[in-house]
N, C-alpha and C positions, 0 to 999 in steps of 0.2 A: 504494500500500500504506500501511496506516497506521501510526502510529508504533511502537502496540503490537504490531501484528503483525508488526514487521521487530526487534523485540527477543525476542520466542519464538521459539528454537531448538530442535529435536529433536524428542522423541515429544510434549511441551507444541504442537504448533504447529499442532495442527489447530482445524475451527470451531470445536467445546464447547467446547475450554478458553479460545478468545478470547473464544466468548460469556460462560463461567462468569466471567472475569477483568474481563469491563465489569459483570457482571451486581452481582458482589461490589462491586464502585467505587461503583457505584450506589446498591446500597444502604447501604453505609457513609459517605456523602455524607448520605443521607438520616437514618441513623443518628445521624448526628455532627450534621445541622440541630436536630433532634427532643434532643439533649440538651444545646444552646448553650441553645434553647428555655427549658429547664426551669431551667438553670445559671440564665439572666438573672432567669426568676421568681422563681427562688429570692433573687438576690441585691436586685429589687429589694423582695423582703416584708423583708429582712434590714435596707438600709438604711431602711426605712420605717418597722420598729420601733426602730429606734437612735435614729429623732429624735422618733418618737412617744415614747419611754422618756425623752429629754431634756427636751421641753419640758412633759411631768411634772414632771423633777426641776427645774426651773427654779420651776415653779407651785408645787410644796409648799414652796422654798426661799421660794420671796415672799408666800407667805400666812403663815410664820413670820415673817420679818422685818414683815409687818402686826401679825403681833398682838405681837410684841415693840414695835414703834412703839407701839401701843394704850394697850398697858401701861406705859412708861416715860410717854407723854405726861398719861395718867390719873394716876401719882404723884407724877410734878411736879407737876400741878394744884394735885391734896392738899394739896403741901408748903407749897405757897406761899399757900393760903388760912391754914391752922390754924396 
């Protein structure tokens, strides 16, 4: 006898309701694969725009700091010709 069927007692204890109660497992297994699924895509589009959005902000940070080098290096120039 199987495990599940030595744990339903009473009017629960005929074939439907063992079959209905593997049937339910079953697809709640599958249920719960098909929304791990979705969870992980989700999480990894989530991390992938966290660092696609960083190494932006790193890029706009170091093209400023270029054109501020630019610019102090151009006025030093200046100063020290005239």
């Amino acid at each position: 006898m199987s495990p599940l069927r030595t744990r339903i007692y009473g009017p629960r204890s005929g074939r439907a309701f063992l079959a209905r109660a593997v049937h339910t497992g079953y697809v709640g297994r599958i249920i719960g694969t098909v929304l791990g699924a979705i969870l992980a895509v989700w999480l990894a589009v989530t991390v992938a725009s966290g660092i696609f959005a960083s190494l932006k902000t790193f890029l706009v940070i170091g093209l400023i700091a270029m054109a501020v080098f630019v610019v102090v290096w151009l006025v030093a120039r200046r100063a020290r010709q005239g």
